[in-house]
C-alpha positions in Angstrom: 0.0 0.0 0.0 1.4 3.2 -0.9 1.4 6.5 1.2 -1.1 8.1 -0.5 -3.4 4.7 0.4 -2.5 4.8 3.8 -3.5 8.8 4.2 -6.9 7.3 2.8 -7.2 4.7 5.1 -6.3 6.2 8.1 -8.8 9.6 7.2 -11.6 7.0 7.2 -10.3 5.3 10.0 -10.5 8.4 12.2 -14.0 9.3 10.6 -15.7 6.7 11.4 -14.0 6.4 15.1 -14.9 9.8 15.8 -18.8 9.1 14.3 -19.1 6.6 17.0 -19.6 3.2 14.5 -18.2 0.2 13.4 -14.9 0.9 12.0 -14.5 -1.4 8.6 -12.0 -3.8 9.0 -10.7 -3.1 12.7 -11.6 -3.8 16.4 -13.2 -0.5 17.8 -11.8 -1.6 21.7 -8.3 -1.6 20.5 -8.5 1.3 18.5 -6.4 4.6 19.3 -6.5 7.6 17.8 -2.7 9.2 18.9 -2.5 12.8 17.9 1.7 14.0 17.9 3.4 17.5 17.1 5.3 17.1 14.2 8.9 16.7 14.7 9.5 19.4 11.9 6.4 20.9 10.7 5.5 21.4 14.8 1.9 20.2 12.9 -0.5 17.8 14.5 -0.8 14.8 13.2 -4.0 12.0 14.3 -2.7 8.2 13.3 -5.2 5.0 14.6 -3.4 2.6 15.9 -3.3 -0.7 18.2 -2.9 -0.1 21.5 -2.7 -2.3 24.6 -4.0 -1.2 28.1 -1.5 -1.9 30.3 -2.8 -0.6 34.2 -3.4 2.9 34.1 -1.6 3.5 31.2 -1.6 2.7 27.4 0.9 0.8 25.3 1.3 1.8 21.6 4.0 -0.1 19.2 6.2 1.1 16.5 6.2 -1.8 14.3 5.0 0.3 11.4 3.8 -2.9 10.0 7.1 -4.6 9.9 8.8 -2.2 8.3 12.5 -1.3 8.1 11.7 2.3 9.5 10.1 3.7 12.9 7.0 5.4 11.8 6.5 9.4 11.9 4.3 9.3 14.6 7.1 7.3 16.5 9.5 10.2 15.6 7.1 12.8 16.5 6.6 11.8 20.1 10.3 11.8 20.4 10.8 15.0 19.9 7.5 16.2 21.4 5.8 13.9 24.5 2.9 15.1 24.7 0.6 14.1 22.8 -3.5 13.4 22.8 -5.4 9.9 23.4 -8.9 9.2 21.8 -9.8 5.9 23.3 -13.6 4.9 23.0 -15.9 8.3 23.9 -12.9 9.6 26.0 -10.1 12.1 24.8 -7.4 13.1 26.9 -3.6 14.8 27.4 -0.9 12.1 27.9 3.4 12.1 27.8 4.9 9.5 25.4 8.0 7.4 26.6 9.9 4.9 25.0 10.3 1.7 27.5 13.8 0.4 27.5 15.9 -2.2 28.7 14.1 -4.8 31.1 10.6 -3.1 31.0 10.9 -3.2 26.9 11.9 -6.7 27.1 9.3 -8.0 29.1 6.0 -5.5 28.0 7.4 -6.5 24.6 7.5 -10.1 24.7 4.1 -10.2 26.6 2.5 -8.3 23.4 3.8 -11.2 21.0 2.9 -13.8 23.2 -0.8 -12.4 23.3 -0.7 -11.2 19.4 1.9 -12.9 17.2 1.9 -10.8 14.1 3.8 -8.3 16.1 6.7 -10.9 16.5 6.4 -11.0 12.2 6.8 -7.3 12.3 10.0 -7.7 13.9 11.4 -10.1 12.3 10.4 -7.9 8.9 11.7 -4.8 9.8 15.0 -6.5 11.0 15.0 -3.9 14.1 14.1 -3.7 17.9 10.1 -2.7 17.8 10.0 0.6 20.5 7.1 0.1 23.2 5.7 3.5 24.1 3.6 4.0 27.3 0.7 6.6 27.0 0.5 8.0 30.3 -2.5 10.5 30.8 -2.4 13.7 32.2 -4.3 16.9 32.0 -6.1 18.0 28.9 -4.3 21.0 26.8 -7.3 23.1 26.3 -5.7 24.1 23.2 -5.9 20.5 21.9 
């Protein structure tokens, strides 16, 4: 799928999320929408994603769909951490950070023990997949 396909994809995506429906071709409870600043363009930019609740936090995975690349949203948070979480009917402020060492290991392996396509990703993109926690905080009332 090309870029211009994924734009497509990913505008409908949000759409229909944001509508409140069925969401063709995707599981509505582990949808996210994750809204970033753009790393250069200091933009914002809404991606939907799989995440995984993980306590009072959320778990979101760069796997970019195995490919040899972190996605921009993945670069994005680095550079700016705070981003916004759309989860179900509730919208809220969060800080993105990258697990490392033991945590990574051990969130990461949990998440390809419970869905195993991520473990293909990684073995595609030929590069450790980052883990990022969501963790909420207090809504940016300019968001």
């Amino acid at each position: 799928m090309d870029t211009k396909d994924v734009k497509d994809v990913n505008r409908r995506v949000i759409e229909q999320f944001r509508a409140g429906g069925e969401i063709e071709g995707m599981h509505r409870d582990r949808l996210v929408l994750l809204t970033t600043t753009g790393a250069r363009t200091g933009r914002e930019h809404t991606t939907p994603m799989m995440f995984v609740a993980d306590g009072d936090r959320v778990l979101v995975l760069a796997s970019n769909a195995g490919a040899p690349a972190d996605p921009d949203w993945y670069r994005n948070l680095a550079a700016h951490p705070d981003v916004t979480v759309e989860i179900g009917d509730e919208r809220y402020a969060a800080t993105a950070t990258t697990l490392t060492g033991e945590e990574h290991d051990r969130k990461w392996g949990e998440i390809k023990e419970k869905y195993p396509f991520f473990a293909d990703h990684e073995v595609k993109a030929g590069r450790t997949i980052p883990v990022v926690a969501l963790t909420r905080g207090a809504l940016d009332p300019r968001r």
